[in-house]
C-alpha positions as CSV (number, residue, x, y, z in Angstrom):
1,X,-55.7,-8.3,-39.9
2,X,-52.9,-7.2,-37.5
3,X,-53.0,-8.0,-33.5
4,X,-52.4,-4.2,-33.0
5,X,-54.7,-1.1,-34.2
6,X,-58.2,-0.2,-34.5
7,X,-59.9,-2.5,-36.8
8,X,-59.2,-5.4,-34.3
9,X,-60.6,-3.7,-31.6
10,X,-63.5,-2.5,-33.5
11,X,-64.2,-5.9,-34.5
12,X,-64.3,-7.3,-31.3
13,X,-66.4,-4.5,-30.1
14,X,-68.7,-5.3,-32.6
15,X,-68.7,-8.8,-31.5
16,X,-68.7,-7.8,-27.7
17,X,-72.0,-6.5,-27.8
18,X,-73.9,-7.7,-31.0
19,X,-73.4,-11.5,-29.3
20,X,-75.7,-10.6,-26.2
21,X,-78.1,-8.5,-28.3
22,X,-78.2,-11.7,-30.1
23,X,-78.7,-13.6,-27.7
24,X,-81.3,-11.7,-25.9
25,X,-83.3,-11.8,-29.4
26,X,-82.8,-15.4,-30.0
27,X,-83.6,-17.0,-26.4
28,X,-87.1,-18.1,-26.5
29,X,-86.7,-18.4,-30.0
30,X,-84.6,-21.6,-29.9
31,X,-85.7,-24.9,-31.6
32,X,-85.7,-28.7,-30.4
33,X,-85.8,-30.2,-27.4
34,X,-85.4,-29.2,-24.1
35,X,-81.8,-30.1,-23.3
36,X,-80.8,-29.2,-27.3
37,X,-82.0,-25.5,-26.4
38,X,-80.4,-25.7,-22.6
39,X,-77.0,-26.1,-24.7
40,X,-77.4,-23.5,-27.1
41,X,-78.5,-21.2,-24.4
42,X,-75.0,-21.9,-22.7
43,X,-72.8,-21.9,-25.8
44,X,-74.8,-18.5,-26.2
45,X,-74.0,-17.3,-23.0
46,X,-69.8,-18.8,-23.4
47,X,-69.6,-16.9,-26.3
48,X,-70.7,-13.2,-24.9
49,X,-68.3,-13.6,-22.0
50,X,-65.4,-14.8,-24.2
51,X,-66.1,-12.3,-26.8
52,X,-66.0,-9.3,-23.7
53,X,-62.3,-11.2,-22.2
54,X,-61.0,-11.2,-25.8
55,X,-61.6,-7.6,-26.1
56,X,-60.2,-6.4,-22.7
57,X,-57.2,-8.4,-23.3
58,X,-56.8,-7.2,-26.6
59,X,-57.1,-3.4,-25.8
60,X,-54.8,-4.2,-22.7
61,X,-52.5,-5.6,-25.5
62,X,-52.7,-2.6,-27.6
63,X,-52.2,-0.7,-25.6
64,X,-48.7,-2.2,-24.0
65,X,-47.3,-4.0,-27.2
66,X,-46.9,-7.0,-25.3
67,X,-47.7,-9.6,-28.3
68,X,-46.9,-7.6,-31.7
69,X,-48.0,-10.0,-34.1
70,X,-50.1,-13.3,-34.2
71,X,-46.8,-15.4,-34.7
72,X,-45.3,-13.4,-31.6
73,X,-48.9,-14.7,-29.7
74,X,-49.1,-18.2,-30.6
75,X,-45.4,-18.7,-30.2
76,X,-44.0,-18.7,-33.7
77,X,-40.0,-17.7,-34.2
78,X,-38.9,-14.6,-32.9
79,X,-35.9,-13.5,-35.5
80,X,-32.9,-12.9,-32.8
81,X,-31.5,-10.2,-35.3
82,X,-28.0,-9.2,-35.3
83,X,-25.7,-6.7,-33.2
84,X,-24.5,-3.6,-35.0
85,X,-22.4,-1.1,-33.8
86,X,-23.3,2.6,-34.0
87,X,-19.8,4.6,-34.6
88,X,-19.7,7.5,-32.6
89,X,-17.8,10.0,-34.1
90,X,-16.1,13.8,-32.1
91,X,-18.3,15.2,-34.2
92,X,-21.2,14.0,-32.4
93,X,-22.9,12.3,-35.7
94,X,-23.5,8.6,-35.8
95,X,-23.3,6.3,-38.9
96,X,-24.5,2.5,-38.6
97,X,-21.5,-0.1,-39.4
98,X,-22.6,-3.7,-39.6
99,X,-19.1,-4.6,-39.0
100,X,-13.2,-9.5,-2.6
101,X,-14.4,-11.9,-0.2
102,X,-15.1,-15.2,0.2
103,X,-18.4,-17.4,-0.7
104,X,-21.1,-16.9,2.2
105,X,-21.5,-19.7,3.9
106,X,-25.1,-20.6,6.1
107,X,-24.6,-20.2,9.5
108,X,-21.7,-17.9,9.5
109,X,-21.7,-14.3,10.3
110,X,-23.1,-11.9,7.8
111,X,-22.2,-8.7,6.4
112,X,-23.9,-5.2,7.5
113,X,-26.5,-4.8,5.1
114,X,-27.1,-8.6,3.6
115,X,-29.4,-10.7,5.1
116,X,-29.1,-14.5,3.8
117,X,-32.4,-16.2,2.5
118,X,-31.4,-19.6,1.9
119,X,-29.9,-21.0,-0.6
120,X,-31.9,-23.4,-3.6
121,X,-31.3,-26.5,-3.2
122,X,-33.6,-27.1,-6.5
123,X,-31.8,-25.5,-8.7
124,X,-28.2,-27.2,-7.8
125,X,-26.9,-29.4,-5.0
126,X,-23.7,-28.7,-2.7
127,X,-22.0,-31.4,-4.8
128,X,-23.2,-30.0,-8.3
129,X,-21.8,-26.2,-7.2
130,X,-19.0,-26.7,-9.5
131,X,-20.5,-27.8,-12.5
132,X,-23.8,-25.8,-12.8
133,X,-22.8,-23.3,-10.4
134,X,-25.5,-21.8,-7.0
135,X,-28.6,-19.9,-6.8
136,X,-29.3,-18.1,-3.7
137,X,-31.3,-15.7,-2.5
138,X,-30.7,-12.3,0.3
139,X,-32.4,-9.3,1.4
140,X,-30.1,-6.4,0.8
141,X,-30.4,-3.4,3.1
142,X,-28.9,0.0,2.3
143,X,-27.2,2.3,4.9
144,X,-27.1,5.2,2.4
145,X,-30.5,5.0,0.7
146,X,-32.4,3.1,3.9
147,X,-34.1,0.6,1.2
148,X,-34.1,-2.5,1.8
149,X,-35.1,-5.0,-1.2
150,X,-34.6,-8.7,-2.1
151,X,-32.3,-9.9,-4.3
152,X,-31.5,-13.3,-5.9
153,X,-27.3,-14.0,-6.8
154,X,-26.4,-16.6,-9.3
155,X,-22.5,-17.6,-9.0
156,X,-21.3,-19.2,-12.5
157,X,-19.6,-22.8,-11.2
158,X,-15.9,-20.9,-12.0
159,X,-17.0,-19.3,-8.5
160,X,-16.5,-23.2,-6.9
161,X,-13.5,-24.1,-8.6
162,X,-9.8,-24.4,-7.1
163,X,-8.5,-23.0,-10.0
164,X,-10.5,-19.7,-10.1
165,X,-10.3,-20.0,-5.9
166,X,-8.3,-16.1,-5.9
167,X,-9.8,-14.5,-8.9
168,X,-12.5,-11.4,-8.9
169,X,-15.7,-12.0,-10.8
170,X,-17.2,-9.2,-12.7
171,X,-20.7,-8.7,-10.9
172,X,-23.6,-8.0,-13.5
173,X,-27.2,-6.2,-12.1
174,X,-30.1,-7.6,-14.0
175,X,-33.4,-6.2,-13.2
176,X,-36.6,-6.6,-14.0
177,X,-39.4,-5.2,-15.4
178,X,-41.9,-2.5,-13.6
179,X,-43.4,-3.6,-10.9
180,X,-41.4,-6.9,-11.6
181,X,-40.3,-10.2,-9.8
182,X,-36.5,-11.2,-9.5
183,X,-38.0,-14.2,-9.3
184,X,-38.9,-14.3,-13.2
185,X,-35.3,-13.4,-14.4
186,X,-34.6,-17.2,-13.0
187,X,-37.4,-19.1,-13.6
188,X,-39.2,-17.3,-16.5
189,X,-36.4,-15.5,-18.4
190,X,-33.6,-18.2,-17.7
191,X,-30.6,-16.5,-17.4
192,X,-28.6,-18.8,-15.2
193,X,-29.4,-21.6,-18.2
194,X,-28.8,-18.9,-20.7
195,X,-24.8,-17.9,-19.1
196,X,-23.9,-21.6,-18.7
197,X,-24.7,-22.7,-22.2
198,X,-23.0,-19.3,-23.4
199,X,-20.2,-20.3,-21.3
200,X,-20.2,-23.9,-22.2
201,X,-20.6,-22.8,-25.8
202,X,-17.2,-20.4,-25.5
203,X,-19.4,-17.5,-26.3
204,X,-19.3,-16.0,-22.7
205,X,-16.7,-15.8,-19.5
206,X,-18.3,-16.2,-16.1
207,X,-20.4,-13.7,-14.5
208,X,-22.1,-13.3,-11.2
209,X,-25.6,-12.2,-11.8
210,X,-27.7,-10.1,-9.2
211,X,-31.2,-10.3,-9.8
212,X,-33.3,-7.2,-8.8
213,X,-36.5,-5.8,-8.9
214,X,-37.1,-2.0,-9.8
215,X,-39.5,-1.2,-7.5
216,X,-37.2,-1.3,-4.0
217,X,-40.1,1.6,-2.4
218,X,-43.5,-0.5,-3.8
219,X,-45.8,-0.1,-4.8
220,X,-44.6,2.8,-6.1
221,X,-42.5,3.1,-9.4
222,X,-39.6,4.7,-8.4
223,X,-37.4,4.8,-11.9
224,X,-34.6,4.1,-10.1
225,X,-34.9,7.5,-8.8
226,X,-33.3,9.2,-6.1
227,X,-36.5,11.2,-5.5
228,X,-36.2,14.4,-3.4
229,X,-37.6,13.6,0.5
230,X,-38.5,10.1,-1.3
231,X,-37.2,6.6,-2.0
232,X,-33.5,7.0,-3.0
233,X,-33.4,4.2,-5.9
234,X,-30.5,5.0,-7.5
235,X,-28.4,5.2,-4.3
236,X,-29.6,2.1,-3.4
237,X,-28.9,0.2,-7.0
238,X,-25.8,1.9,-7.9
239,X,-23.8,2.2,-4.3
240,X,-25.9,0.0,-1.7
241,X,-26.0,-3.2,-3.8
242,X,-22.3,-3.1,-5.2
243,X,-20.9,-1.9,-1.6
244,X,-22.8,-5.2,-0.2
245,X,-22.3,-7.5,-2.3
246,X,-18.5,-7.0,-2.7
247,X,-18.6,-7.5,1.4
248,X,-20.0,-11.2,0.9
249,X,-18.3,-12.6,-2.7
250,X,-15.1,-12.3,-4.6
251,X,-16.5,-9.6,-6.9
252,X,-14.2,-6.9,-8.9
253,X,-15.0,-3.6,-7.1
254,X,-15.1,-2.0,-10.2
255,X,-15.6,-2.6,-13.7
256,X,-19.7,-3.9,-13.4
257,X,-22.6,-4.4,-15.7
258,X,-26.2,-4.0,-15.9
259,X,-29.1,-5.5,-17.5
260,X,-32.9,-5.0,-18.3
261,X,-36.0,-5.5,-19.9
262,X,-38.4,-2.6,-20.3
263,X,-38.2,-0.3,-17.0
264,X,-34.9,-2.1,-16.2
265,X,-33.6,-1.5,-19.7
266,X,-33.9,2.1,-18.6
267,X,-32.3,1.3,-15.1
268,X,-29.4,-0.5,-16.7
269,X,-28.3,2.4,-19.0
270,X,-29.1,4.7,-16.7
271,X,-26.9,2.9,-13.8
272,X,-24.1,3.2,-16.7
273,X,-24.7,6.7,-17.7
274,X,-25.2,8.0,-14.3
275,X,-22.3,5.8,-12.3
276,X,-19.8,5.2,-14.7
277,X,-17.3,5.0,-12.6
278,X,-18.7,1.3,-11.5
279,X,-20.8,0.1,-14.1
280,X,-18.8,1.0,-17.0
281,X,-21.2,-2.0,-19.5
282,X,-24.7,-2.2,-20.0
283,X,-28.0,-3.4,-22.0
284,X,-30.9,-2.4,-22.4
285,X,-33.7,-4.9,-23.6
286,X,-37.0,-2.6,-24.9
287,X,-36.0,0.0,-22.7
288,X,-36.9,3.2,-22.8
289,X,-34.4,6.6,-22.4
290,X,-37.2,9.2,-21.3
291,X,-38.6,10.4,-18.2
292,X,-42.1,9.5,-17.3
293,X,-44.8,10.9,-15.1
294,X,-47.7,8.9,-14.7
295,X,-49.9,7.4,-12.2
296,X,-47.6,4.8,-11.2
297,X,-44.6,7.2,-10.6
298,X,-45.9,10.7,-9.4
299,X,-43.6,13.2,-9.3
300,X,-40.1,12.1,-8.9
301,X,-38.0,15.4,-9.3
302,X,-39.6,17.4,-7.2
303,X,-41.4,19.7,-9.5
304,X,-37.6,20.6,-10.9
305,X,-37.3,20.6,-14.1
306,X,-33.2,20.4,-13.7
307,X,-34.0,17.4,-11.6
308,X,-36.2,15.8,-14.8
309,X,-33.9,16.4,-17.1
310,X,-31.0,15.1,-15.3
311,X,-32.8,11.7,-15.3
312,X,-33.8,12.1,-18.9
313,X,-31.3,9.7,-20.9
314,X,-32.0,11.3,-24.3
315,X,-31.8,15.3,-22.4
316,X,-28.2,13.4,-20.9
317,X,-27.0,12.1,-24.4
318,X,-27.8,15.3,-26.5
319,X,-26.9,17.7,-23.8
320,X,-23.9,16.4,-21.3
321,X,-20.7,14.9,-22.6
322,X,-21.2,11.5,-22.9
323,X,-19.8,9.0,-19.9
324,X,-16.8,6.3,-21.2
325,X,-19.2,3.3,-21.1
326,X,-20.0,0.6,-23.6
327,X,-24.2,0.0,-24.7
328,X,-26.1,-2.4,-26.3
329,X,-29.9,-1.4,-26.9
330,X,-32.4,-3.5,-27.9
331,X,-35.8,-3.2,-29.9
332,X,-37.9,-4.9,-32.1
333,X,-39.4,-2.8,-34.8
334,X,-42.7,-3.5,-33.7
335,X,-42.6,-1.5,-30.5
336,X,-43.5,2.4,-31.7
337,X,-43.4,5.7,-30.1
338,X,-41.1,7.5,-28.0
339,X,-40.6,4.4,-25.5
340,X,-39.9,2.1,-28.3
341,X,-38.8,2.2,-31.6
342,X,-38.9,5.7,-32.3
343,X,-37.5,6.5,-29.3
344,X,-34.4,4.3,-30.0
345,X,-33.7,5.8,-33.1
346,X,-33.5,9.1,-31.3
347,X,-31.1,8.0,-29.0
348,X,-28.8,6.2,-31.4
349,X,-28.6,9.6,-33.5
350,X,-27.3,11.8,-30.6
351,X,-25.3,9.0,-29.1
352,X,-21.2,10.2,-29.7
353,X,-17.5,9.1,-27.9
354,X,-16.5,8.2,-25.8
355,X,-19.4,6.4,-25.0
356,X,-19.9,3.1,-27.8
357,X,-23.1,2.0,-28.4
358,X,-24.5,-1.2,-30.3
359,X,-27.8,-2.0,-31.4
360,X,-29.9,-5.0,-31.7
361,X,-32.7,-4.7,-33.7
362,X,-35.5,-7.4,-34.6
363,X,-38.5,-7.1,-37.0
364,X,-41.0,-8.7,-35.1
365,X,-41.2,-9.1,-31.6
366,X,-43.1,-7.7,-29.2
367,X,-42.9,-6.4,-25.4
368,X,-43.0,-9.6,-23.5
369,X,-40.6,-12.4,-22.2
370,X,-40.7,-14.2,-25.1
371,X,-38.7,-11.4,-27.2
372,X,-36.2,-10.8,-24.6
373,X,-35.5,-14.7,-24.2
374,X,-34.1,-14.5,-27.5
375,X,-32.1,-11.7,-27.2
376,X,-30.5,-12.9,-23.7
377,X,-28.1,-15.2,-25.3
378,X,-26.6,-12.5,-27.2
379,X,-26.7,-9.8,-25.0
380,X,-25.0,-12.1,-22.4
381,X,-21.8,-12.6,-24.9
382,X,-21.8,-8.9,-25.2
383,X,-21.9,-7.8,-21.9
384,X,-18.9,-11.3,-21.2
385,X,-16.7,-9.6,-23.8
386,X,-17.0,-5.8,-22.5
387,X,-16.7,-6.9,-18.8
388,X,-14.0,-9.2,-19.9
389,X,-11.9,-7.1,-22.7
């Protein structure tokens, strides 16, 4: 029987309340002693409440996609698939071929706009910079989009060494999901350990990663929208954050990437699509290239339909000519409907030069950490060689 669809749920529903009717029936019809029954009773009463949290969490499941299969549940191999690259021809067809500054320094003066957290000792020490590079954390604050948000930086350990002491780094925004922790990116999702190995491995060049959360106006769930009289998201991901940032650390001023799972798949693309002029690379990891409008977001055009469809990604790929940026999209086959498979298949057929897009696609897999994690190594070496070429 398949995780997803109806004839789990309606098994467990089944289970969910025929258990306490059974129960209720059986009570003082239990045989043996006194602490024999006292047991059964309990195991009786376990079962009901398991039974009702199985259910809930499998209707929660069903209806996000987090775990697609059992395998993807219980932790069994997530296939890490392979990257294709979807020719975009004038014609506007597709066919699928298989072929700065310096370092910030704790107690000196800041930048306008960055506030310096500290930096974490746990993850390297002063005298390990160079090797495994530095993990720090700041509060970035726009002057443009008056946001203000937190933000973790992760400097490869090139950044420390004499011999890369005058170059630019290209500067890559990874966000997270909605309503997402930058924390997870680093802890959860790896992606310092992911870029060394890569790097270590010759697969990948050094990168400065900015971790970000999507929600910079919680709790509300912005887009990254700049929403008329609202939160200006956009402003504050695409000019705010790069203007900063290239203030404190020896970053390329142009020439960036972006990254994201889910919500921040969307943001990354969209970052790309909408500012090419600085982020000229990006993936997205089960994104999604819609608009949405539900209770988390509201209305964030306005009522303008323009507005809507400017922010649309699929409206901007079938309708506008297409930016000069490089993207890689992500999906396992598992995912369905207009934010998931479906909807990538859409995209990818409208998609046309001079924008490139690739494609990584996985059988199984389903919404959830466990399918990104192991899609971040290659999405890193992609991202290296288009911020690199």
């Amino acid at each position: 029987m398949s995780l997803l669809g109806a004839p789990l749920l309606a098994l467990l529903a089944v289970l969910a309340v025929g258990l306490p009717l059974a129960t209720w029936v059986l009570w003082s019809r239990w045989r043996g002693p006194r602490p024999v029954r006292t047991l059964q009773r309990l195991v009786s009463i376990l079962l009901c409440q398991v039974s009702a949290v199985v259910l809930v969490a499998a209707a929660i499941n069903d209806y996000g996609y987090f775990y697609a299969s059992w395998s993807d549940l219980f932790g069994g191999s997530t296939s890490n698939g392979r990257i294709v690259h979807i020719v975009a021809h004038h014609s506007g067809r597709t066919g699928v071929s298989a072929t700065g500054a310096s370092i910030f320094t704790p107690g000196e003066p800041q930048p306008a706009g960055v506030t310096h957290v500290h930096v974490d000792a746990s993850w390297s020490t002063p005298a390990q910079w160079a090797t495994k590079g530095r993990v720090e954390s700041l509060t970035i604050s726009g002057p443009r989009s008056l946001l203000s948000a937190p933000a973790i930086v992760y400097l490869p350990p090139q950044y420390f060494q004499p011999a890369w002491a005058h170059r630019l780094f290209p500067a890559v925004e990874a966000i997270t999901g909605y309503p997402g922790d930058e924390r997870n990116l680093v802890n959860r999702l790896d992606y310092p350990d992911t870029l060394l190995k890569e790097m270590s491995a010759h697969r990948a060049h050094p990168m400065v990663l900015v971790f970000l959360r999507p929600t910079v106006a919680p709790p509300r769930d912005t887009e990254c929208t700049d929403v008329p009289n609202g939160p200006q998201a956009l402003t504050y991901l695409s000019q705010d954050v790069p203007d900063a940032l290239r203030h404190l650390l020896r970053l390329r001023p142009l020439g960036w990437g972006a990254i994201g799972e889910s919500t921040g798949g969307y943001c990354a693309a969209k970052l790309a699509m909408m500012h090419s002029d600085t982020f000229t690379s990006a993936v997205s990891l089960s994104g999604y290239f819609i608009t949405l409008h539900d209770r988390t977001t509201g209305d964030l055009w306005g009522g303008s339909t323009v507005l809507r469809n400017l922010n649309d990604l699929q409206w901007r790929v079938t309708h506008l000519p297409q930016p000069p940026i490089s993207l890689l999209a992500t999906m396992s086959r598992q995912e369905p409907g207009v934010t998931g498979f479906d909807g990538l298949r859409k995209f990818l057929s409208a998609a046309r030069s001079p924008m490139q897009v690739d494609a990584l696609i996985v059988d199984q897999g389903g919404h959830n950490f466990s399918t990104w994690g192991a899609q971040l190594p290659q999405s890193l070496d992609w991202l290296s060689s288009h911020l690199h070429a």
